[in-house]
C-alpha positions in Angstrom: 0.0 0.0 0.0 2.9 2.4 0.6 4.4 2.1 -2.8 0.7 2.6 -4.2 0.6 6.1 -1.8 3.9 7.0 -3.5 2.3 7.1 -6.8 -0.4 8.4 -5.9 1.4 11.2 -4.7 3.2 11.7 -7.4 -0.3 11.6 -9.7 -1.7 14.4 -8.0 1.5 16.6 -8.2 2.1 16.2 -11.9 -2.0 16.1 -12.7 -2.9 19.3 -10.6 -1.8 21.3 -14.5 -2.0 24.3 -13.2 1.6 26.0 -15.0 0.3 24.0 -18.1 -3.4 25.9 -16.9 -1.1 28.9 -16.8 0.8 28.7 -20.0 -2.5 28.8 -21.8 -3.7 31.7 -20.2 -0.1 33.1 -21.4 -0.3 31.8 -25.3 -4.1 33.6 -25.0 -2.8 37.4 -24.2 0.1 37.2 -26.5 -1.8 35.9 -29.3 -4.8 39.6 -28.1 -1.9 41.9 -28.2 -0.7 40.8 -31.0 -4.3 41.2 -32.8 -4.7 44.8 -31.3 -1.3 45.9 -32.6 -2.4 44.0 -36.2 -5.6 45.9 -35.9 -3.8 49.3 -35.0 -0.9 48.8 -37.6 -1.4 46.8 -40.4 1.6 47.4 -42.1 3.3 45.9 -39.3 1.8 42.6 -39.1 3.9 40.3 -41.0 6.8 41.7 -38.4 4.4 41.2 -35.7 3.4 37.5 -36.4 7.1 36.5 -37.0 7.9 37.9 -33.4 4.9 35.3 -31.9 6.8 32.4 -33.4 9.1 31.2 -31.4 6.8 32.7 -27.7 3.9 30.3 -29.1 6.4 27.2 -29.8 7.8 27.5 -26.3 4.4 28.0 -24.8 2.8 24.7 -26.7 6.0 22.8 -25.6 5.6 23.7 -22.3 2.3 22.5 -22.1 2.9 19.5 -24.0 5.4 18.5 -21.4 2.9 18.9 -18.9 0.7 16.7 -20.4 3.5 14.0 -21.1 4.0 14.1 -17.7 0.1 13.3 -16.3 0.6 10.7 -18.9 3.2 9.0 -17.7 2.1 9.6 -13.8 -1.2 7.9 -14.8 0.9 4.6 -16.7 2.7 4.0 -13.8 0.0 4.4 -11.2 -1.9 2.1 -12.8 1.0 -0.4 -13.5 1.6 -0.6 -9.3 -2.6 -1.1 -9.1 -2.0 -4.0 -11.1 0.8 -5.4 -9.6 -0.6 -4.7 -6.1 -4.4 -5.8 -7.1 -3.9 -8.8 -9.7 -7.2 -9.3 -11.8 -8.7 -13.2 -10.5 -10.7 -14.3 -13.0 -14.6 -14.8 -12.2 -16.2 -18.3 -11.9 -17.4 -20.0 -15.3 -17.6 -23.4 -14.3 -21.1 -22.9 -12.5 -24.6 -24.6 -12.9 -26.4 -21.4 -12.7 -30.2 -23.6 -12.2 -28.7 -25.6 -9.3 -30.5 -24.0 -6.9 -34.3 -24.1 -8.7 -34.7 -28.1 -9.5 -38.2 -27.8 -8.7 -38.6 -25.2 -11.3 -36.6 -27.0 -13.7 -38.9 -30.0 -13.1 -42.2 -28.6 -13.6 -40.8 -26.6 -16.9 -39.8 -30.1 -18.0 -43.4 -32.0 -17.1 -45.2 -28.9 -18.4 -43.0 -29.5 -21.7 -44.1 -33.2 -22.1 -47.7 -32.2 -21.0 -47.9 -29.1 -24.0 -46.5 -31.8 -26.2 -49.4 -34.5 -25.8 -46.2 -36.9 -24.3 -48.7 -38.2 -21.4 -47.7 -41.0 -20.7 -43.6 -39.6 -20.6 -44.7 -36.9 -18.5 -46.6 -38.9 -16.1 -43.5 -41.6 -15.6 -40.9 -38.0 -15.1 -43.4 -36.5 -12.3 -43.8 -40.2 -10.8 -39.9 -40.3 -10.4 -39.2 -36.4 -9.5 -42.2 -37.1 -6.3 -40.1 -40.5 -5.6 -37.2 -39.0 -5.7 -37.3 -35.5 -4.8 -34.7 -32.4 -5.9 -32.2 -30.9 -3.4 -31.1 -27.0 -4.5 -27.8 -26.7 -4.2 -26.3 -23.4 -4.0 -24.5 -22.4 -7.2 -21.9 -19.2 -7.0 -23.4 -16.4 -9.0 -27.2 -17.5 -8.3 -29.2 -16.3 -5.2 -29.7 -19.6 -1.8 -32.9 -21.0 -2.6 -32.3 -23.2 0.4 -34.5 -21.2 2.8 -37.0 -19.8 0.2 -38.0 -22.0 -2.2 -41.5 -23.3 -1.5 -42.5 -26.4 -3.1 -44.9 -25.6 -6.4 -47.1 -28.6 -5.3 -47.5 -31.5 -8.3 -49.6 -30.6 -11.2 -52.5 -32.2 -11.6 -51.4 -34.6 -14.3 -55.3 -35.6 -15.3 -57.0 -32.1 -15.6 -54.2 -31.0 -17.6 -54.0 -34.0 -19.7 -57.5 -33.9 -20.5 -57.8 -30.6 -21.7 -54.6 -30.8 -23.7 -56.1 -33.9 -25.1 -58.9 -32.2 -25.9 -56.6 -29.4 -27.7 -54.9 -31.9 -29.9 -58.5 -33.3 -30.8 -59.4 -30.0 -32.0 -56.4 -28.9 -34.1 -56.6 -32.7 -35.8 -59.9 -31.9 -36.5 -59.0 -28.2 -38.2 -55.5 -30.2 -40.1 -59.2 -32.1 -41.4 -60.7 -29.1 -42.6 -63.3 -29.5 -40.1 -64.2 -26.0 -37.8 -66.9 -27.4 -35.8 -65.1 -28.3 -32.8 -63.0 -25.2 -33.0 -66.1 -22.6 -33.3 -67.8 -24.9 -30.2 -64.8 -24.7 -28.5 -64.4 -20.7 -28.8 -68.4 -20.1 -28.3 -68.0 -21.9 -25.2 -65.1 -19.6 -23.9 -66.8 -16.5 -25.8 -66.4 -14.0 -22.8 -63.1 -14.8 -21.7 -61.9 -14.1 -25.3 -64.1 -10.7 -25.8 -62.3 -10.1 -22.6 -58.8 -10.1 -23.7 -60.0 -8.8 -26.9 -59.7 -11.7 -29.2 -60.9 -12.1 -32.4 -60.9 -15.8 -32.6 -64.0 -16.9 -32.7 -65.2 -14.7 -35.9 -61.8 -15.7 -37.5 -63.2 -19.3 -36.9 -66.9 -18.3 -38.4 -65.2 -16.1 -41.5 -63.3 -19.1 -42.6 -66.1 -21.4 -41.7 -68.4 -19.0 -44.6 -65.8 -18.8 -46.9 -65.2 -22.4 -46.4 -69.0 -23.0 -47.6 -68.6 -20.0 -50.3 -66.4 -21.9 -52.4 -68.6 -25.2 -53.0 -68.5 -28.6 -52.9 -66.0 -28.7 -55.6 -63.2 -27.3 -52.9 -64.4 -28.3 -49.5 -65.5 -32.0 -50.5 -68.4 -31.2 -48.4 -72.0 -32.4 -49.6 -73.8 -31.0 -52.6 -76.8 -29.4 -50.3 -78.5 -26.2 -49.1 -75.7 -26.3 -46.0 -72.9 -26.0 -48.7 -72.4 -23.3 -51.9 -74.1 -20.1 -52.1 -77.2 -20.6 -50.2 -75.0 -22.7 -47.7 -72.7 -19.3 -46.6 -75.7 -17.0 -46.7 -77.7 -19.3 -44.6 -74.7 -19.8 -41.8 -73.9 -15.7 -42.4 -77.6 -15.5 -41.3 -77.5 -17.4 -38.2 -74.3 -16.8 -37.2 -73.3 -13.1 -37.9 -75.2 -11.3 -36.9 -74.2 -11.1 -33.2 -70.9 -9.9 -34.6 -72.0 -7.3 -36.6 -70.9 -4.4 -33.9 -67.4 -5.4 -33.9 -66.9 -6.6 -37.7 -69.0 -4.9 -39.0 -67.1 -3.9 -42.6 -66.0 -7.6 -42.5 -69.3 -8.9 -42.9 -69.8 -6.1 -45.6 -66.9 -7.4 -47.6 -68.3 -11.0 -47.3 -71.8 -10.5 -48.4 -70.9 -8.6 -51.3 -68.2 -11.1 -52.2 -71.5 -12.8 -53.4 -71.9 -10.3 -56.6 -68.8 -11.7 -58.0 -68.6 -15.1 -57.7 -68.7 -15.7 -61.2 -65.4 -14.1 -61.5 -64.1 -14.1 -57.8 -60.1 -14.6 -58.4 -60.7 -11.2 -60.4 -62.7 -9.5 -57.7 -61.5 -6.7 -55.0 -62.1 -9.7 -52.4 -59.8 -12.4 -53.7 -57.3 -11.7 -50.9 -60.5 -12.8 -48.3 -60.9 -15.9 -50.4 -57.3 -17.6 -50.4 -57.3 -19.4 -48.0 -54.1 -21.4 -48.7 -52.6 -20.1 -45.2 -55.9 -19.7 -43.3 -56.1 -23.1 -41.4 -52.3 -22.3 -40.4 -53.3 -19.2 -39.2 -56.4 -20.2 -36.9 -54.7 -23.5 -36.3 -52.0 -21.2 -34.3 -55.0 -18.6 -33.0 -56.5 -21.5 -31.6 -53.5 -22.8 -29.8 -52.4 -19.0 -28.3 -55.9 -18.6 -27.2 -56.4 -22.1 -26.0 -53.4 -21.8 -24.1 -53.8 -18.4 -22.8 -57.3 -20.0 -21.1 -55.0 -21.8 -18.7 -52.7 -18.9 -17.7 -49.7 -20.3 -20.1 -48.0 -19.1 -22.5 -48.2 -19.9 -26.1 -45.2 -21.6 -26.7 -43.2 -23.6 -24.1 -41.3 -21.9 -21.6 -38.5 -25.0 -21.7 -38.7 -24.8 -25.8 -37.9 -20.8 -26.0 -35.5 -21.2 -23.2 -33.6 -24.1 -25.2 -33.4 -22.4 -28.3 -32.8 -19.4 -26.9 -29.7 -20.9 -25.3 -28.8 -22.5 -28.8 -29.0 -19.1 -30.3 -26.7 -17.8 -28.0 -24.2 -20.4 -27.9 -22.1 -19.0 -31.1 -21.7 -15.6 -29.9 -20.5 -16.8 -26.0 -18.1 -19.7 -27.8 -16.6 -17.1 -30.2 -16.5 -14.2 -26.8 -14.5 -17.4 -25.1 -12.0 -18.0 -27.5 -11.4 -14.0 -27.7 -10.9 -14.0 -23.4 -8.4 -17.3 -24.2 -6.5 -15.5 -27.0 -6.4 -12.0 -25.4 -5.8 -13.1 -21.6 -8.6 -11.1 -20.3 -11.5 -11.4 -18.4 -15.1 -10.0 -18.3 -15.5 -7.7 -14.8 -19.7 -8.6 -14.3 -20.7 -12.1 -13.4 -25.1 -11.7 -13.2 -24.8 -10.1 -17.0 -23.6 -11.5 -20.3 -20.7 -10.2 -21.7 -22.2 -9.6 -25.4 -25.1 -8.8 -26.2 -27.3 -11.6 -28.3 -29.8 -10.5 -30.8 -33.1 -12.8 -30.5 -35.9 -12.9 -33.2 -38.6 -10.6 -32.3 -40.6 -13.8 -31.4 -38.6 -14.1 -28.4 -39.0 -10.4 -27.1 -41.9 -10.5 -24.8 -42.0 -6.9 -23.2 -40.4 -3.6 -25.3 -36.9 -2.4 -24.5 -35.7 0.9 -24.4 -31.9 1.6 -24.2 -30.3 5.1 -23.5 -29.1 6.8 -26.5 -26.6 9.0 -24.0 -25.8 6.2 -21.1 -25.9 3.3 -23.6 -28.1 1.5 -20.7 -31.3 -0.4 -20.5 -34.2 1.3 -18.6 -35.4 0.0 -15.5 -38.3 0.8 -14.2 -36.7 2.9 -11.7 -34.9 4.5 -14.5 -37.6 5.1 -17.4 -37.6 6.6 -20.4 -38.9 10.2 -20.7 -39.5 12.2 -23.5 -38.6 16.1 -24.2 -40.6 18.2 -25.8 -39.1 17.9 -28.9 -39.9 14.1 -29.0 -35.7 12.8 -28.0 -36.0 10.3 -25.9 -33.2 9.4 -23.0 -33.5 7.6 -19.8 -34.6 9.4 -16.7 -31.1 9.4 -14.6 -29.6 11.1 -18.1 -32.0 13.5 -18.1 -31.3 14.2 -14.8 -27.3 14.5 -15.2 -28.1 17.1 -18.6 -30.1 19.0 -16.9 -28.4 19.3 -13.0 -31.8 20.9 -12.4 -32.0 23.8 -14.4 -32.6 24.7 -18.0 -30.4 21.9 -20.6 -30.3 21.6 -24.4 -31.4 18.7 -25.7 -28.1 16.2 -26.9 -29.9 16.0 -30.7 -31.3 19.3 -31.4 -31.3 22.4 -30.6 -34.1 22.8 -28.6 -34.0 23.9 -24.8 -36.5 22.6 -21.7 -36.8 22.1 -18.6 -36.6 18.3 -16.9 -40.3 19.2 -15.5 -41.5 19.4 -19.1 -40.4 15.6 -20.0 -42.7 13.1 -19.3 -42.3 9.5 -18.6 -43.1 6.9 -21.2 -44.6 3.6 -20.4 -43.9 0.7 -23.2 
């Protein structure tokens, strides 16, 4: 520690600049007397910048050694910080999920559930109750020892069943049939209108144009519940309790009618191609279906695999440079690169500072000027130290009371 008080010593008598501070202030009034003796005689100012050559050389020199010096007092300080303080290198070699097995477990048994492997995921949650998970505590991850409280087993049947019933359903639309799918989303009507949905007239819109195009497409009988008459006999019963919300839709649909001699020629044709519609409500149904139980649409252990697989190129390549380079990454709960997920995989929208190069938090926000620049909050705060600031991308002047916070 002494030999690291020596230096710094020596750091604060060669940094404190004030003859290099002085210098300046020296270089400034030659170079103004000089411009008020151009200004009184200007026949005498070719004489009178020759005589500032050699003042303004020894003055920049001056300076310059001054500044060679802080230099070389900063090397060296930070030389006997390294030799003193040696950088240890952080942990890698850590099972960051050690200490949540019973989290792992379920994500793994909800997995098989979601994927209609029953029986697979009834033998895993047999063996996991038989032989239950002990957290261990991993370096890097909070001691779940204490805190973890057991998520209970999941109820295997209930879940089983109406998975079971899912799968029944989207066989049944790969069939071309909608009848279980409308039941299903007439049944559950309110807690789609709820989170807005638009299922369940997605479901009757392809169920009518389904009918509109005939026996010839859908393979369906040759009677009054197929063809013409059998699309504006279903629009009848069925659309009409729709009409406040899709309204124009139904429009677009009934007047489809006027050109069906033609219809692949008709302002409607794109309402008609259906090529990608079972796909589409096939998916809709799955989201929806799943979003009834409180889960998510896709797998939690699926995006988190292939999530991690995405990642795995950019953390093997950031390896190799540590390896090559001898250096280690200084933040062990963040990852050292940042890895760019398909927008699939973003769940929530992410702001990051355009002056502190940092995420917002939401004890950091965004907030936005009045002239529509956005930065984060603590930014806004260090631009403005209270008082009146200009704006880092335009011109424009406010006050920090004027921004407002925005909420993504």
């Amino acid at each position: 520690m002494d030999v690291i008080q020596i230096e710094l010593a020596k750091l604060r008598r060669d940094g404190s600049l004030n003859q290099s501070i002085a210098d300046v202030d020296k270089i400034i009034e030659q170079l103004e007397r000089a411009r008020e003796t151009i200004l009184e005689n200007p026949d005498q100012a070719s004489k009178t910048l020759v005589s500032l050559q050699n003042p303004l050389k020894n003055g920049f020199d001056r300076v310059l050694d001054d500044l060679k010096k802080v230099d070389k007092g900063q090397k060296s300080y930070e030389k006997t910080l390294n030799r003193n303080f040696p950088v240890k290198a952080l942990p890698t070699d850590y099972d960051a999920l050690a200490s949540y097995p019973t989290l792992i477990n379920r994500a793994i048994a909800m997995h098989l559930v979601r994927e209609g492997q029953f029986s697979v995921a009834s033998t895993f949650m047999e063996e996991t109750r038989a032989n239950p998970p002990h957290p261990q505590s991993a370096p890097g991850t909070p001691n779940l020892n204490q805190i973890e409280e057991d998520l209970g087993s999941i109820k295997s049947r209930e879940l089983e069943d109406k998975f079971a019933g899912m799968y029944n359903i989207l066989h049944e639309l790969k069939a071309r049939n909608l009848g279980p799918a409308i039941d299903w989303a007439r049944a559950n009507s309110p807690q789609l209108e709820e989170r807005g949905s638009t299922l369940e007239f997605e479901l009757c819109k392809l169920q009518y144009v389904w009918l509109f195009l005939g026996p010839e497409i859908n393979g369906m009988p040759n009677d009054v519940n197929n063809g013409l008459l059998g699309a504006l006999k279903y629009a009848r019963e069925h659309f009409q309790r729709f009409q406040g919300r899709f309204t124009r839709d139904i429009q677009q649909l009934s007047t489809a009618m006027a050109y069906v001699s033609n219809l692949r020629a008709s302002p409607y044709w794109r309402t008609f191609d259906i090529e990608t519609a079972w796909d589409d409500v096939a998916s809709s149904f799955t989201r929806e279906f799943c979003s009834s139980l409180g889960l998510s649409a896709e797998s939690p252990l699926y995006v988190a695999a292939t999530a991690g697989a995405i990642a795995l190129p950019s953390h093997v390549k950031y390896a190799n440079i540590v390896k090559k380079k001898h250096t280690e990454w200084t933040t062990q709960n963040e990852f050292p690169v940042e890895i760019p997920l398909p927008r699939s995989m973003i769940y929530h929208a992410i702001f990051v500072c355009p002056v502190s190069k940092e995420q917002s938090t939401e004890d950091n926000p965004p907030m936005m000027m009045p002239c529509g620049h956005v930065v984060a909050k603590e930014s806004l705060a260090k631009l403005s130290k209270g008082g009146r600031f200009k704006c880092p991308y335009c011109p424009n002047e406010s006050q920090p009371k004027d921004a407002r916070e925005i909420i993504l």
